[in-house]
C-alpha positions in Angstrom: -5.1 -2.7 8.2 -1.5 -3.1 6.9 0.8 -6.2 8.6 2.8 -3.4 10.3 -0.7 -1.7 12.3 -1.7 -5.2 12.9 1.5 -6.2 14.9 0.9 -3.1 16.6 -1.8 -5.4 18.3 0.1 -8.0 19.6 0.4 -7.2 23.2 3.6 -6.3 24.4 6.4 -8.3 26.3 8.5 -8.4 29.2 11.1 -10.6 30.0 12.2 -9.2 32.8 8.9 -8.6 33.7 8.8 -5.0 33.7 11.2 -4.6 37.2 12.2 -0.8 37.3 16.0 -0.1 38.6 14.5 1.4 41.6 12.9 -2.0 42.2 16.4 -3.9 42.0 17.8 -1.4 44.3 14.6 -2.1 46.9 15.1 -5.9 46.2 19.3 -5.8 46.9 18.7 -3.9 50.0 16.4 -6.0 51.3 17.8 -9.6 50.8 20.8 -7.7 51.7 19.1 -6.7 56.0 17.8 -10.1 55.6 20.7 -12.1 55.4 22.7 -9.7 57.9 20.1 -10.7 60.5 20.4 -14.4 59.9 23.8 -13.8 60.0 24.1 -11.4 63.2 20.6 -11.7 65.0 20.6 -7.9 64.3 18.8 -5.6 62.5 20.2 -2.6 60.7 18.8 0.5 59.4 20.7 1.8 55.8 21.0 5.6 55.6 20.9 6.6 52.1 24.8 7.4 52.7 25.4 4.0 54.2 28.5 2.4 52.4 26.8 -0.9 52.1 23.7 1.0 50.4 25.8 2.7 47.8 28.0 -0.2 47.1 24.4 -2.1 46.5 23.0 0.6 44.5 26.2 0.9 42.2 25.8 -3.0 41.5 22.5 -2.7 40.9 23.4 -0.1 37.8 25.4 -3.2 36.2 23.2 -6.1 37.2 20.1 -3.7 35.5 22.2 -3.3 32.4 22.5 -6.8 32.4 19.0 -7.3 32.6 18.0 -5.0 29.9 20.5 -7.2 27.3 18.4 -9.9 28.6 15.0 -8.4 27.7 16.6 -6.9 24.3 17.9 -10.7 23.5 14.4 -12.1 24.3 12.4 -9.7 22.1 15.2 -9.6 19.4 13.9 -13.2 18.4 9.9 -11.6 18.2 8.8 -10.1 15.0 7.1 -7.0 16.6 10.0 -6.2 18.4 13.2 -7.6 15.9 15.3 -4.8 14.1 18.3 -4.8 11.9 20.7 -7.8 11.6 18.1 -9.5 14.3 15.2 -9.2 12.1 17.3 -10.6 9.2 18.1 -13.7 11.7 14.5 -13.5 12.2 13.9 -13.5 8.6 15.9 -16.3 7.8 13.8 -18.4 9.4 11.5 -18.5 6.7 14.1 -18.5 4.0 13.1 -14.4 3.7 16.4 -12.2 3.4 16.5 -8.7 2.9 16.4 -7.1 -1.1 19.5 -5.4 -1.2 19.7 -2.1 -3.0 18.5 -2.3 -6.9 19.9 -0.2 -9.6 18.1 2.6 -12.1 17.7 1.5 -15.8 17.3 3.6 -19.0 17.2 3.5 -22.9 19.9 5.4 -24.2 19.9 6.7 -28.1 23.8 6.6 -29.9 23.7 9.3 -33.1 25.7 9.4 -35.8 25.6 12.7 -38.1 25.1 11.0 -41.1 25.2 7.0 -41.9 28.0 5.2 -43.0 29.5 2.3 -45.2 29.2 0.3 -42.5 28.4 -1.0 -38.9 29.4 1.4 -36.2 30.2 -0.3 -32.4 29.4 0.7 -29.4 31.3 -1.2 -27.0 29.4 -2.5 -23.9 30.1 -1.0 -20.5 30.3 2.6 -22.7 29.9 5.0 -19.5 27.6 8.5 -20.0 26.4 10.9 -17.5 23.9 14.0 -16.7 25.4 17.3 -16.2 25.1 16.6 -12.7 27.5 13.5 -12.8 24.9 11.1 -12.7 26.4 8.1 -14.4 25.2 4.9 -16.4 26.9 2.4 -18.6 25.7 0.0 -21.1 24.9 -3.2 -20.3 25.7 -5.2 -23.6 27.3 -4.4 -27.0 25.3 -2.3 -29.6 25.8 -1.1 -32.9 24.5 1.1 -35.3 23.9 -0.6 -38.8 24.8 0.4 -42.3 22.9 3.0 -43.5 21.6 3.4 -40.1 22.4 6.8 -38.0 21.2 5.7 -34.4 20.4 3.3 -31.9 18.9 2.5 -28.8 20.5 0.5 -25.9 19.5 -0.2 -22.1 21.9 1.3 -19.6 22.0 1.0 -15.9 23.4 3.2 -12.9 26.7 2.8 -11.7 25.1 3.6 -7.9 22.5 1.5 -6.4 19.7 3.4 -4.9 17.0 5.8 -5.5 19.2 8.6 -6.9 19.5 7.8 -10.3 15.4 7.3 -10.6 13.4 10.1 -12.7 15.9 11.4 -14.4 14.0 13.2 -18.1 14.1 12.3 -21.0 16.7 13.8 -23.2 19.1 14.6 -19.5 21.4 11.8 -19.5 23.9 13.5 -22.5 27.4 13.9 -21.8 29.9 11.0 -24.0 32.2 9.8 -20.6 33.8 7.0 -22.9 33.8 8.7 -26.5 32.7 6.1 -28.8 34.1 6.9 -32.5 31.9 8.8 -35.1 28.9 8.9 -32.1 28.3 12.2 -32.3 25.4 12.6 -29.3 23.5 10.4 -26.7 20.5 11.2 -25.0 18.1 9.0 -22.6 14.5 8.4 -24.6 12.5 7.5 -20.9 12.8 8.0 -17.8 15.3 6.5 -15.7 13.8 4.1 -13.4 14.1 1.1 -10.8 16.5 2.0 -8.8 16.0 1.4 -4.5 17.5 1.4 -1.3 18.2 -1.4 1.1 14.8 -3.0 2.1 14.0 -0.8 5.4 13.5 -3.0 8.3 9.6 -2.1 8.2 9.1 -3.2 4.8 11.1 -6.0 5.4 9.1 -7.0 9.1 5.6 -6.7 6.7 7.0 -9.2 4.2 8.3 -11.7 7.0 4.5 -11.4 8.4 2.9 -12.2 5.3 5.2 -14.9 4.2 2.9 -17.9 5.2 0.5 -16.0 2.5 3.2 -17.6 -0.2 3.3 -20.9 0.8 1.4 -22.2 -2.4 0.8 -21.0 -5.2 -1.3 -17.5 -5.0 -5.3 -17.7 -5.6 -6.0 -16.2 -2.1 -6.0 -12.3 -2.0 -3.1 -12.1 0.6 -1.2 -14.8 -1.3 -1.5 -12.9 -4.7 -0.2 -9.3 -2.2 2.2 -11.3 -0.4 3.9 -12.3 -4.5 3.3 -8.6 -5.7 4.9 -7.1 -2.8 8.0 -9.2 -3.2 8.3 -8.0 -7.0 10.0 -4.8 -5.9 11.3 -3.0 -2.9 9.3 0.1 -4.0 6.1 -1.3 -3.7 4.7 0.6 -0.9 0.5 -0.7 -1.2 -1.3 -4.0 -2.8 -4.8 -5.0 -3.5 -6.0 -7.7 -5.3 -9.1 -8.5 -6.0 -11.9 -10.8 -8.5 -14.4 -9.1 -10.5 -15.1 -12.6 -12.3 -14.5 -16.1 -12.0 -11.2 -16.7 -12.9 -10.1 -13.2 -13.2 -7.6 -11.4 -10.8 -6.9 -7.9 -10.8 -4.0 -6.2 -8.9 -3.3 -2.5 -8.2 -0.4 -0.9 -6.8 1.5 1.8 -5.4 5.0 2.7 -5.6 6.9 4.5 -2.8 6.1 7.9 -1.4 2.2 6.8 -3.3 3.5 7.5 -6.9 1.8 5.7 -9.5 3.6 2.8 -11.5 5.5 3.3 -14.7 3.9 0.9 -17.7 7.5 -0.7 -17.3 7.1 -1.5 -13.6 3.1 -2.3 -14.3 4.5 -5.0 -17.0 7.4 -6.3 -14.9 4.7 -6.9 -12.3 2.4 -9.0 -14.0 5.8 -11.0 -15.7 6.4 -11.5 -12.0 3.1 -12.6 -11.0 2.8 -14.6 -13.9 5.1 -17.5 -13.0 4.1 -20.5 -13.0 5.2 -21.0 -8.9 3.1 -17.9 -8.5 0.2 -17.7 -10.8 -2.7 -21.0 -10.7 -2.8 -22.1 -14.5 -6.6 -21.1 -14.3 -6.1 -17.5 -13.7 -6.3 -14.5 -15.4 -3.6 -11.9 -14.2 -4.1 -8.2 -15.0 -2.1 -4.9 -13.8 -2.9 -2.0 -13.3 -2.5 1.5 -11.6 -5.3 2.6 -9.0 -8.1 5.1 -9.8 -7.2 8.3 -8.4 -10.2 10.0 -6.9 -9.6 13.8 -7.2 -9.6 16.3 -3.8 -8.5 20.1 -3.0 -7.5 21.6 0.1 -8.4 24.9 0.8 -7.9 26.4 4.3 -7.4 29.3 6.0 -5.8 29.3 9.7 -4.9 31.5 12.5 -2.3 31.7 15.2 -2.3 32.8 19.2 -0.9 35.6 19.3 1.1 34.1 22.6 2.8 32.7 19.9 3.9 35.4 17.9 7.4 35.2 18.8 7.5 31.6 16.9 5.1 32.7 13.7 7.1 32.2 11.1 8.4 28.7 12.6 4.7 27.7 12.8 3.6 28.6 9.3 6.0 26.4 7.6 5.1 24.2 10.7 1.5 24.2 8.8 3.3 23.8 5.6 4.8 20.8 6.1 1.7 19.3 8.4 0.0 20.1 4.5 2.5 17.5 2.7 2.6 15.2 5.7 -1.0 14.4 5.1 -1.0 14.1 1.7 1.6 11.8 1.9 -0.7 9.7 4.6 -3.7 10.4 2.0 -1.9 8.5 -0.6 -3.1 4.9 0.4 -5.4 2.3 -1.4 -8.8 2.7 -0.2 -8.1 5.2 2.6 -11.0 7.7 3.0 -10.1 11.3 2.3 -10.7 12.6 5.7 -10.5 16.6 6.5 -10.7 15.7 10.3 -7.2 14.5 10.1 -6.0 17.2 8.0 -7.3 19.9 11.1 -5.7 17.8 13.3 -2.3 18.1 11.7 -2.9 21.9 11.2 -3.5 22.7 14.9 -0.9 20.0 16.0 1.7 22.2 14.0 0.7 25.1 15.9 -2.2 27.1 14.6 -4.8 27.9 17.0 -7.7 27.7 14.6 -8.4 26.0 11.4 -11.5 27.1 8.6 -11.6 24.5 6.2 -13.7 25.0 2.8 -12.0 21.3 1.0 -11.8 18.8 1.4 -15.0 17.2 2.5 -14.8 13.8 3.3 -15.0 11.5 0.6 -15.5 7.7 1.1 -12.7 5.8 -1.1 -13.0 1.7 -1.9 -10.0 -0.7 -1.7 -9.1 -0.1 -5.0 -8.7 3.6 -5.3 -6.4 6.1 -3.9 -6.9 10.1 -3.1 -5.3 12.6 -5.2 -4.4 16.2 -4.4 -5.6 18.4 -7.9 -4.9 21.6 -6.0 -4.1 23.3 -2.4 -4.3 26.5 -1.1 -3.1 27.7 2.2 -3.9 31.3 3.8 -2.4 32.7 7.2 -5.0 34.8 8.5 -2.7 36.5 10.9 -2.6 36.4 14.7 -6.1 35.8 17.4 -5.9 36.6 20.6 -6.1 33.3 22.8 
């Protein structure tokens, strides 16, 4: 059970005690006819037309509103509730603040045509971009030596954010600054690191494992708590101890891709301070086992529903990449109930599923989709 499912737990709050506005208007009206009879002696009946009953009823509609600013300030200052700037208040009070957006890194290769008499710079801050005017500069000086005809230097974004990750090798190629006698660049990995503002549920799970951090890790959820704060990207943790002294963490990065050997070794530099890591134990990373699934199924829809077909098919379609999305998690079973249940909730009337079957996955592994195949059988009466 992730930190987010578990606050899901914590019982709900009122503090306004759950009063309805039709329960203010029933409460004004009536301490209203009381204090007119202590006033007067007299009793008086309020037609729903009554000027005293609408003046009451519009006041109401402002007090209420005033109410609900009440309850919003109240839960603002609980985790399961906090959102936005009040969760980063609520943050703060652990010394936690939110990772702001990170920026994409790659390796860029300077050529020459042929080497020359001597060194050839390449000034820092030297700007190149894809086709598609995705741009990254240099982050220190470089220079190609004598008798040299490349080399290699790490560049990073100019944007922040999640758009400049996975770019291919050998895409990164057009000369924004022209350097002199550099005749071609091109990107030898993948672009990668780049991420968004830490969303405010990733944010609420870090605040709720914080006391996990407190010391130095050696617990499981202390050792999760330290790997999840390597990286916004990091979506899943486990750690676990196959020996004494030995401590073994898998990961997942966002959307359940597998980490890059870069992000694998900046996670174990991470986890291997010394604030973080006990002098006694061993620290290895490394990507979960993938355990290997298909989906096959065939489907039907009511013909009542003819006049929305087409709708519903990509309907199933995108029901297909919604659960394989929620299949991508450490040690969740793979689970063909939940796939039918996603099918039909799209809109198909009947569901015939040949793969998967269910498959019992441990903490340490995740599911992986090999193949899919997806057949409309046409239309069934109801």
């Amino acid at each position: 059970m992730s930190n987010i499912e578990a606050l899901k737990n914590v019982p709900g709050i009122s503090f306004i005690e759950e009063k309805s506005l039709k329960e203010l208007q029933e409460e004004m009206i009536a301490d209203y006819l009381m204090e007119l009879k202590a006033i007067t002696g007299e009793s008086e009946e309020l037609p729903q037309a009554h000027p005293a009953r609408l003046i009451l009823n519009s006041a109401s509609l402002a007090i209420y509103q005033a109410m609900q600013f009440v309850d919003r300030a109240g839960k603002m200052n609980l985790l399961k509730f906090s959102y936005g700037d009040f969760l980063d208040n609520v943050g703060a009070l652990k010394k936690l603040f939110r990772k702001e957006p990170s920026f994409a890194t790659v390796m860029l290769k300077f050529s020459m045509n042929s080497a020359r008499g001597q060194a050839t710079s390449i000034p820092g801050g030297t700007r190149v971009s894809t086709e598609k005017g995705v741009y990254f500069m240099t982050d220190q000086y470089a220079e190609i030596s004598v008798g040299e005809t490349f080399v290699t230097v790490k560049a990073t974004a100019l944007a922040p954010g999640v758009g400049s990750n996975g770019i291919p090798v050998g895409v990164i190629t057009e000369m924004v600054d022209p350097v002199p006698y550099i005749k071609s660049v091109a990107n030898t990995k993948v672009s990668e690191g780049g991420a968004e503002m830490e969303s405010d549920d990733a944010f609420t799970e870090r605040i709720f494992y914080a006391p996990s951090g407190y010391s130095t890790a050696g617990a499981a959820e202390a050792y999760e708590y330290h790997a999840k704060d390597f990286h916004t990207n990091v979506s899943d943790v486990k750690a676990y101890s196959p020996s004494e002294n030995q401590v073994v963490i898998v990961f997942l990065m966002n959307e359940g891709r597998l980490p890059t050997e870069t992000e694998r070794e900046g996670m174990l530099a991470h986890l291997s301070k010394d604030k973080i890591r006990p002098l006694t134990d061993h620290v290895t990373v490394s990507a979960p086992q993938e355990k290997g699934y298909t989906i096959s199924l065939d489907y039907y829809i009511n013909r009542s529903d003819q006049g929305q077909a087409v709708a519903i098919q990509s309907a199933v379609t995108q029901a297909v990449e919604e659960y394989l999305q929620w299949q991508r998690k450490l040690g969740r079973d793979i689970n063909p109930s939940e796939l039918i249940k996603r099918v039909v909730l799209a809109g198909a009337k009947r569901v015939e599923l040949t793969a998967p079957v269910h498959t019992a996955v441990n903490e340490y592994e995740v599911g992986n989709c090999t193949a899919k195949t997806l057949t409309y059988r046409g239309l069934e009466d109801d």
